[in-house]
N, C-alpha and C positions, 0 to 999 in steps of 0.2 A: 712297325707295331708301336717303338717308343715313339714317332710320331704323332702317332693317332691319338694314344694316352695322352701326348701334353696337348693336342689340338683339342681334344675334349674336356680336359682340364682347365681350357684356356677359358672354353664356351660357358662352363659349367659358370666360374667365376664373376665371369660378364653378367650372366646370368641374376647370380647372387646380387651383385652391386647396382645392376638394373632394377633389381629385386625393393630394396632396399633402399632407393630413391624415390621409388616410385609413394612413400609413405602409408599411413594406415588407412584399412577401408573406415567406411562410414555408412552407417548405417539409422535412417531415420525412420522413426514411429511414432503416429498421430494420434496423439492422447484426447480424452476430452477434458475441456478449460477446469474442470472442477475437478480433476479425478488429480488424487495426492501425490506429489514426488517430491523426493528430497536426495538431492544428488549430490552437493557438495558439502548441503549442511547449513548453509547460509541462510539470509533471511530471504524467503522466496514468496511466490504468491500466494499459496497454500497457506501460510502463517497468516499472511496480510486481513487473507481472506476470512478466516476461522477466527483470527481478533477482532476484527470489524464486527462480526457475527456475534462473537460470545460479548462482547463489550456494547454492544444497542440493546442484542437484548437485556444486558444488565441495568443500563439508564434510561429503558423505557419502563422497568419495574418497580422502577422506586416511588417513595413518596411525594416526590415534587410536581409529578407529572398530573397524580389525581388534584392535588391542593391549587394547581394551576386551573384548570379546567372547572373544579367546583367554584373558584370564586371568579374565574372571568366568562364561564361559559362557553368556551372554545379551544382551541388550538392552539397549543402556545408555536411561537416561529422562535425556528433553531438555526441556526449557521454555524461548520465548523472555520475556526478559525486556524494558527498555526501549530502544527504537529512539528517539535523538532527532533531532528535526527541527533541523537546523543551516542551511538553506540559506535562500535569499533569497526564498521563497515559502511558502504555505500548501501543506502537505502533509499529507495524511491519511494518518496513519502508521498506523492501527488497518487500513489496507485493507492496506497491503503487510505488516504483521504477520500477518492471517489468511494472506495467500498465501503465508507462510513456514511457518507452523502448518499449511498443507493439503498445501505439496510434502513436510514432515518424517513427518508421517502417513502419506499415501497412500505414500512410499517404501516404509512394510514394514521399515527398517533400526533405526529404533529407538520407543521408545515415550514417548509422550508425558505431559506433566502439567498439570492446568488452569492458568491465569495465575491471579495472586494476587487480583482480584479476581471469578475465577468461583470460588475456592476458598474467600475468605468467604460467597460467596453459600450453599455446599454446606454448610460448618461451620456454619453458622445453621441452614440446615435437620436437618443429622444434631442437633443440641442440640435440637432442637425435638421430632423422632421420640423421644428418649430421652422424653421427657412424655407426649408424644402417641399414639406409633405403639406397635404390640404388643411385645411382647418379641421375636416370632419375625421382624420384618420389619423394627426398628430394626436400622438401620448403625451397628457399633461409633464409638465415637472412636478418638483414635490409634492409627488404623489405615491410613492415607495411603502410596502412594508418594511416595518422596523424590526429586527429580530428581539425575543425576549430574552433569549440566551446562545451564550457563545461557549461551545466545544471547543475546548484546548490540551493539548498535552506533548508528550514525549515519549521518545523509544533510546532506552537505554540498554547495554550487555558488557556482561563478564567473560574474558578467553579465559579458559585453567587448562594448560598443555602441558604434557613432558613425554617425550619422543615418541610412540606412535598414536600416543591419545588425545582428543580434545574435547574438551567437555565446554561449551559456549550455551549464555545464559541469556535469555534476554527476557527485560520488563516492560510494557507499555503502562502509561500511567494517563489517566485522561481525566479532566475535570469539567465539569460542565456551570459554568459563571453566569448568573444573573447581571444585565447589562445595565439596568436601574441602578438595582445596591448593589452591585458587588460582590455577593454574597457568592458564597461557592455551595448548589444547591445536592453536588453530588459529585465522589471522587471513585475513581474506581480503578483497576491495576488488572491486565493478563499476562501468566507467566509460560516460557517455553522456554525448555530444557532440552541440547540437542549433547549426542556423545558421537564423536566422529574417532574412526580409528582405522589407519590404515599401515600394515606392514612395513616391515622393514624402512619406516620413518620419521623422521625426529622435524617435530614442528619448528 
C-alpha cells in the first residue's frame, strides 16, 4: 500500500513539472483593423490612427486652405515631410505618416506629392526610360509638381509613475510651412492621456 502511495506521488509530481514546462496557453482572436485596443497602454495604432484623423480634419478647416484656392484657383499640393519621434518609446512614425498621407488624399481637398524618397526612386527610373524606353512612352524630366506646402511636426510624452500606476502623456504637434515664404500657415496639437495600473507592481 505504502508503495503505491509513493508510486502515485511519484506520477502525480511528474505530472505537475510536465505540467509546468509545458508553459501558458494562447489564445488568438481576430479583431477588425479599426476596432480599439489598448493593451499595454503604449502608443498603438488606434492613437496613430484617431490623430491622423482628428488632426486633417483640423488643417483642412482652417483658413489657409480657402485663401489658397480663391487666389490660385485650384488645389494647393501638400507633402508631408519629417515627423519626429521625440517621446519616451519606440514609435513607428512611417505608420502614422501613411495615415496622414491617406486622410490628405482621400479628402479630395488637395493634391498630393510623393516623399523625397519615393521621388528618387521615380527620377532614377524616368533617367533610365530616357536610354531605355521609346521616345513616345518616355516621361519627360523636369516635369514634376512642386508642392506648396510641407507638413511637419513631432510626437512628444510624459511618464508620471509610482508603484502600481502610470499615468503617460503624449502630445503631437504638426505645422503645416509654406515652401515659398516660409510662412507657417497653420500649427496645430492632439493630446492623449492614458492611466495604466497594474497590481501588486512598482513601475
Amino acid at each position: 500500500m505504502f508503495k503505491k502511495a509513493v508510486v502515485l506521488l511519484f506520477v502525480a509530481v511528474v505530472f505537475l513539472l510536465l505540467s509546468s514546462c509545458a508553459g501558458p496557453s494562447r489564445q488568438v482572436t481576430r479583431l477588425q483593423a479599426d476596432e480599439t485596443t489598448d493593451i499595454s497602454g503604449r502608443w498603438n495604432d488606434t492613437d496613430s490612427r484617431m490623430t491622423a484623423e482628428a488632426m486633417i480634419r483640423d488643417v483642412l478647416s482652417r483658413p489657409w486652405l480657402q485663401e489658397f484656392q480663391m487666389k490660385n484657383d485650384e488645389k494647393p499640393v501638400v507633402i508631408v515631410g519629417t515627423i519626429r519621434n521625440k517621446s519616451t518609446e519606440h514609435i513607428p512614425v512611417d505608420i502614422f505618416t501613411k495615415d496622414m498621407e491617406r486622410e490628405l488624399i482621400n479628402s479630395g481637398q488637395v493634391s498630393f506629392v510623393a516623399s523625397a524618397q519615393q521621388r528618387q526612386e521615380i527620377r532614377d527610373e524616368r533617367l533610365d526610360q530616357q536610354s531605355y524606353a521609346s521616345m513616345e512612352t518616355a516621361k519627360q524630366l523636369a516635369n514634376e509638381t512642386g508642392a506648396d506646402y510641407m507638413l511637419q511636426g513631432s510626437i512628444n510624452s510624459i511618464v508620471d509613475s509610482f508603484e502600481g500606476q502610470k499615468a503617460v502623456y503624449y502630445q503631437v504637434d504638426l505645422e503645416l510651412i509654406d515652401l515659398e515664404k516660409n510662412t507657417k500657415v497653420w500649427l496645430g496639437d492632439k493630446k492623449i492621456k492614458k492611466l495604466i495600473e497594474q497590481d501588486r507592481y512598482k513601475w
